[in-house]
C-alpha positions in Angstrom: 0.0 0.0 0.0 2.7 2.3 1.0 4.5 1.5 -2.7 0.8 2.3 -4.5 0.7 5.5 -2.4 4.2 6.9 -3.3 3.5 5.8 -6.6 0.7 8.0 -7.0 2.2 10.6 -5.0 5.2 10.7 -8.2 2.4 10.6 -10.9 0.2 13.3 -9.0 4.3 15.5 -8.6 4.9 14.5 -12.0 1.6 15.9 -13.5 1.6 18.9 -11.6 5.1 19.9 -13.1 4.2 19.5 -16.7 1.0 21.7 -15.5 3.3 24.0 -14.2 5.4 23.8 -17.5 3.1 24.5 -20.0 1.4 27.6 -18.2 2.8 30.3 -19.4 3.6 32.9 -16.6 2.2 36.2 -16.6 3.9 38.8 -18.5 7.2 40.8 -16.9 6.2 44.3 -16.8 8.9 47.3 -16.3 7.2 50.7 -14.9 8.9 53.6 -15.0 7.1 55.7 -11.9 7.3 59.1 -13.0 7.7 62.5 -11.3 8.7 61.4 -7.8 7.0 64.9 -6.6 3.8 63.7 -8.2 1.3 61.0 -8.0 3.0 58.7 -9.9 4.5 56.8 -7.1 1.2 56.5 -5.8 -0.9 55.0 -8.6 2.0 52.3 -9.5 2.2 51.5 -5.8 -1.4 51.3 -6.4 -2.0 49.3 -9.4 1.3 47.3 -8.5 -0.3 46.0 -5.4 -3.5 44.7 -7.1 -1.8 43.2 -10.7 -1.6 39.8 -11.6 1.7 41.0 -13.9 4.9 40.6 -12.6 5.6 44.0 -12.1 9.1 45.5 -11.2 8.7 49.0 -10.2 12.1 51.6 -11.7 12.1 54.3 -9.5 12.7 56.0 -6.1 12.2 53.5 -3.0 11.6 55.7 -0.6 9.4 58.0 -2.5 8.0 54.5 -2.9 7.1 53.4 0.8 6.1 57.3 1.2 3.3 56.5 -1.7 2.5 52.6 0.1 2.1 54.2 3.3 -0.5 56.4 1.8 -2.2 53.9 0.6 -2.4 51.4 3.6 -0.4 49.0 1.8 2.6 47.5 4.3 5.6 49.4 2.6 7.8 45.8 3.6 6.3 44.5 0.2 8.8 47.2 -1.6 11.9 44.9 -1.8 15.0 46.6 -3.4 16.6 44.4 -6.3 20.5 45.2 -7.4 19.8 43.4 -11.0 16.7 43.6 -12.7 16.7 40.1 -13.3 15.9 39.4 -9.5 12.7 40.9 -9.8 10.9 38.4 -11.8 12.4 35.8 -9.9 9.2 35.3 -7.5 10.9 34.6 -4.2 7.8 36.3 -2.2 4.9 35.9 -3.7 3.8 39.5 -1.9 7.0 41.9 -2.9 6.8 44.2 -5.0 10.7 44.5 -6.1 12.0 48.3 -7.1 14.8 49.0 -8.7 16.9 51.8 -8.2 19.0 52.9 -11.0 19.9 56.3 -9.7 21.0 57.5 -6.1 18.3 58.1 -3.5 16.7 61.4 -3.4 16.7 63.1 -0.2 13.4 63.9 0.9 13.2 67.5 -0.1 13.8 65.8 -3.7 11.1 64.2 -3.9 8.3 66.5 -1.6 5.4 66.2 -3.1 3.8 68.9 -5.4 7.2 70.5 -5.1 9.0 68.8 -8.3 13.3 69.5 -8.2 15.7 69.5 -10.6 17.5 66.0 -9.0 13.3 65.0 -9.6 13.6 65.9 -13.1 16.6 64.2 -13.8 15.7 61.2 -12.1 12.3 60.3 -13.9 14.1 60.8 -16.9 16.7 58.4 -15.9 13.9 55.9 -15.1 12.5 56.0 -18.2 15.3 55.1 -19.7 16.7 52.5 -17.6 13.2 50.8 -17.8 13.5 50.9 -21.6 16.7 49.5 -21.7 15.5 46.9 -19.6 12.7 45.8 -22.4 14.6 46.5 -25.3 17.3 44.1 -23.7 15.0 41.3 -23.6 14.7 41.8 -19.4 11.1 42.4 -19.6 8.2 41.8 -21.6 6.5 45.6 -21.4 7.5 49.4 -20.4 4.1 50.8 -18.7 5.2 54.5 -18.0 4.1 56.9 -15.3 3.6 61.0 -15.5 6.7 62.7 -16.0 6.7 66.5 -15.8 8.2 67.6 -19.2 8.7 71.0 -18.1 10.9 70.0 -14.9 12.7 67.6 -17.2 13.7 70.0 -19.2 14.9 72.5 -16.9 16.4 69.4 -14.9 20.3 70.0 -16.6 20.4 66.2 -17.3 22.1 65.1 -20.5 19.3 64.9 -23.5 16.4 66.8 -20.6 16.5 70.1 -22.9 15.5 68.1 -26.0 12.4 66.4 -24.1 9.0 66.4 -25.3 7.2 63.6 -24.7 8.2 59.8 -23.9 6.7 59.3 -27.4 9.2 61.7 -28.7 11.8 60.6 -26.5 11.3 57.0 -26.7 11.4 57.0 -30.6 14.7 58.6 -30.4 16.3 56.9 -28.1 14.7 53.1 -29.6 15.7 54.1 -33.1 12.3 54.1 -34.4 11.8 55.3 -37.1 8.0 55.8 -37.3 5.7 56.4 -34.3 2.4 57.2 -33.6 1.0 58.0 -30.2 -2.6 56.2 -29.6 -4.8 56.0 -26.7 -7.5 53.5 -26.0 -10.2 53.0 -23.8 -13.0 50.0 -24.5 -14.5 52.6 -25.9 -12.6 54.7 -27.8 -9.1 54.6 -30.1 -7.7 57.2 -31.0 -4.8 58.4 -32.3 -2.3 61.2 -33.6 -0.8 62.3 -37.2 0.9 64.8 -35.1 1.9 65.2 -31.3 3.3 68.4 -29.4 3.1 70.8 -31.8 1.7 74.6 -31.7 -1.7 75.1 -33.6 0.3 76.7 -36.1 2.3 74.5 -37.4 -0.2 71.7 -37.7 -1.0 72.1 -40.8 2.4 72.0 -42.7 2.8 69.2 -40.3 0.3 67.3 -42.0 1.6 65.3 -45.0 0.9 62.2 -47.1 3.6 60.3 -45.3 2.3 61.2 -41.7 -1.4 61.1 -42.1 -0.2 57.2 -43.9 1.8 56.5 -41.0 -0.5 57.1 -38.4 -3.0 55.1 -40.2 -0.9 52.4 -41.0 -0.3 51.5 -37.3 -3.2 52.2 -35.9 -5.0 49.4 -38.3 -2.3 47.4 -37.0 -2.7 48.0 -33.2 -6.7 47.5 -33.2 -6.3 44.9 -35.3 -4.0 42.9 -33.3 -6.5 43.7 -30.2 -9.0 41.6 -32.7 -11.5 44.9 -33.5 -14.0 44.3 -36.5 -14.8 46.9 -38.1 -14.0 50.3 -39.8 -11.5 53.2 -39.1 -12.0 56.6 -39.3 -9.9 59.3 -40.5 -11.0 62.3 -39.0 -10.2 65.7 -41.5 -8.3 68.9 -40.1 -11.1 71.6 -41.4 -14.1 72.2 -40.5 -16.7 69.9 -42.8 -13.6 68.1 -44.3 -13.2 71.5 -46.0 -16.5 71.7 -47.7 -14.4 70.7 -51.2 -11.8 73.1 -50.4 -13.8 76.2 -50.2 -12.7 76.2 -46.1 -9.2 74.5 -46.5 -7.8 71.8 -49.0 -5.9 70.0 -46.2 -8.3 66.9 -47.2 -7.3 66.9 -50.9 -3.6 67.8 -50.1 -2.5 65.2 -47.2 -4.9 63.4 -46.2 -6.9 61.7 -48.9 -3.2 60.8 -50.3 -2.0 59.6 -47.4 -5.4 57.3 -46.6 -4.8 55.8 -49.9 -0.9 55.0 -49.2 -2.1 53.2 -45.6 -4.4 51.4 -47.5 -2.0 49.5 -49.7 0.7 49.1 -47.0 -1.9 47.6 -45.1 -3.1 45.1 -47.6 0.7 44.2 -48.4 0.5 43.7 -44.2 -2.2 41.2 -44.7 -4.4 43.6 -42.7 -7.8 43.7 -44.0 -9.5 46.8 -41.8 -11.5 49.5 -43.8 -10.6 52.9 -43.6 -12.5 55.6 -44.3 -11.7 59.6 -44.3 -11.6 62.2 -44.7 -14.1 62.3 -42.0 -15.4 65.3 -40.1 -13.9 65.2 -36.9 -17.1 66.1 -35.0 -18.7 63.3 -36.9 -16.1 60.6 -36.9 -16.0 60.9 -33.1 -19.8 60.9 -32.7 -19.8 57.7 -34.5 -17.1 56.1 -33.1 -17.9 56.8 -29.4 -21.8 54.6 -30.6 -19.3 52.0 -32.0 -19.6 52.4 -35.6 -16.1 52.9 -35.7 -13.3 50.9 -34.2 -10.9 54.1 -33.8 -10.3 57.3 -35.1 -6.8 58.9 -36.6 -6.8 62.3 -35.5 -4.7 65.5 -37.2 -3.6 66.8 -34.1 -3.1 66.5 -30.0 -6.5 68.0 -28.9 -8.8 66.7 -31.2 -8.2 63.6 -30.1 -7.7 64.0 -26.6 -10.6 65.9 -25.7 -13.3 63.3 -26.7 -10.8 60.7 -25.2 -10.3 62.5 -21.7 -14.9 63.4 -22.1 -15.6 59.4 -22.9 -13.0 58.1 -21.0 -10.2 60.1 -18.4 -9.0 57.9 -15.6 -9.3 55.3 -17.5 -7.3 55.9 -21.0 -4.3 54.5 -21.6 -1.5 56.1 -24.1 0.1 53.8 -26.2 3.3 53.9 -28.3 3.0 52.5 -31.8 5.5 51.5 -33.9 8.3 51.0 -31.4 10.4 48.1 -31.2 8.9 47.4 -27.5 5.4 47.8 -25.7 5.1 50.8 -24.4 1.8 51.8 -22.5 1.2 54.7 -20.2 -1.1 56.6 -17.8 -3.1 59.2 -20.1 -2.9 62.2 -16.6 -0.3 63.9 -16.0 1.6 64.4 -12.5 -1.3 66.2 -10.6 0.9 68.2 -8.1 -2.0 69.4 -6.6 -3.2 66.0 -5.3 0.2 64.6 -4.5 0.8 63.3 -1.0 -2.5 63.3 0.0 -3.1 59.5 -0.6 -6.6 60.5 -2.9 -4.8 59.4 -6.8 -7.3 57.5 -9.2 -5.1 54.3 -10.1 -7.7 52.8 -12.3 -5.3 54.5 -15.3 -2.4 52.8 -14.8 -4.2 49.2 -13.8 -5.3 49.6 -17.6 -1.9 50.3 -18.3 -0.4 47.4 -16.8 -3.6 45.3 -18.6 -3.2 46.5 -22.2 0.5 46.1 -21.6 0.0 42.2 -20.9 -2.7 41.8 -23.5 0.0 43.3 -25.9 2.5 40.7 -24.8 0.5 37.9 -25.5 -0.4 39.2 -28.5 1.4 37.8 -32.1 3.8 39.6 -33.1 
């Protein structure tokens, strides 16, 4: 009896191994935490605590605890890893490792709603550390918190004067050589032919090869999330121009540049309609009833005012056409609310979600 029990005792070991095998583990996510000054620490702390990811947290540890403490969550869970590496290693099944790639700030560093330059410079460090960290095959995902680009750029770090964006930045720094910033809800897609740019220059912005671009990859992106349906491609003028009596934006850039996506896409194997020009207060009024699966706006504001009116707190900013994942919070550092333990962290738990969908996702 005792032979039949081992025996099954070896099968039942055996079994549970190959189970353990063949399930794949959850996706290694890097998250740069943002201004330490802001509420980033608190909404990664946050949505860190509460994610089924395997999340390694690149940022300040003590701002860190400060931002756990706030949140009632037992700041012991924020283990300090020297190599990355240890992080997904899944010692305790409660830590939530940090890494550290710069020197601890002092505490007046990283006061909250009171942003320094050693803040700036930090949080740009972060970022790149934690895309390093994907791009070198260390983790699966960069989920990004909200920087200040203002105090990055006064920070006197190498490369902070040039900042715009971690779009921008990211692109740059990656090598990519054609980006589009998105941002989606499960509601709404929508993303940008151009980014930070003054009103006044958005129109010679606007070309055949950008408005192609940004159509190109945002077919792509909704259609690797599996979206049926059409895309929209909303115009820059009023009434898509009225024929060009009130601009001829449509017929110059635009219509072109539809037309280019549209065979890229089919050499892509990727089947999605598009449609445009589109009016922009139309396209949007349609997509947010779902008769469109996204919309490709001109410029920054036109799409992220329906975005932030159909879904703010919950949006999530994505990077397309990098060489990694990249997904992001879609708020910025909210000074105002920093250090008083009140930050929404619903946007950066869809963060860390659309960052593991996108790693499971073929390539």
């Amino acid at each position: 009896m005792k032979w039949l029990k081992n025996q099954r005792r070896a099968a039942f070991n055996a079994a549970e191994a190959k189970r353990r095998a063949e399930t794949p583990k959850p996706p290694r996510l890097a998250v740069s935490i943002g201004c330490p000054s802001g509420v980033g620490p608190e909404v990664a702390v946050a949505a860190a605590a509460e994610s089924r990811a395997r999340v390694l947290l690149v940022g300040d540890l003590g701002a860190l605890r400060a931002a756990a403490r706030l949140r009632r969550i037992d700041p012991k869970r924020l283990v300090r890893v020297d190599d990355p590496a240890e992080a997904f290693a899944g010692e305790r099944a409660d830590a939530i490792p940090v890494y550290e790639p710069t020197s601890p700030l002092g505490v007046a560093d990283r006061a909250p709603g009171r942003p320094s330059r050693a803040g700036g410079a930090a949080q740009l460090a972060w970022i790149d550390a934690a895309a390093d960290l994907v791009k070198d095959g260390g983790a699966d995902a960069l989920v990004t918190g909200p920087v200040s680009k203002d105090v990055i750029a006064r920070s006197g770090a190498e490369r902070a004067r040039a900042f715009r964006g971690h779009t921008e930045h990211l692109a740059a720094r990656l090598g990519a050589p054609e980006v589009t910033m998105a941002f989606w809800t499960d509601r709404l897609t929508t993303s940008l032919v151009t980014t930070h740019l003054a009103i006044a220059d958005v129109p010679q912005a606007i070309t055949p090869a950008e408005v192609a671009r940004a159509v190109y990859w945002t077919a792509r992106f909704v259609d690797a999330l599996g979206a049926k349906g059409r895309l929209a491609v909303a115009a820059l003028n009023p009434h898509a121009g009225e024929g060009g009596l009130i601009g001829n934006d449509e017929r110059r850039a635009i219509e072109p540049g539809i037309a280019q996506a549209t065979k890229r896409l089919a050499r892509a194997g990727v089947s999605l309609p598009v449609e445009g020009p589109v009016p922009a207060e139309t396209a949007f009024r349609l997509a947010a009833k779902g008769s469109y699966v996204g919309v490709v706006a001109m410029y920054h504001d036109q799409a992220t005012i329906p975005m932030k009116l159909l879904g703010f707190g919950e949006a999530v900013n994505v990077s397309l056409g990098l060489p990694i994942i990249r997904t992001s919070v879609d708020h910025g550092t909210a000074y105002d609310r920093a250090g008083k333990g009140t930050a929404d962290p619903r946007g950066m738990s869809e963060a860390l979600s659309l960052a593991q969908i996108l790693a499971r996702a073929p390539a």
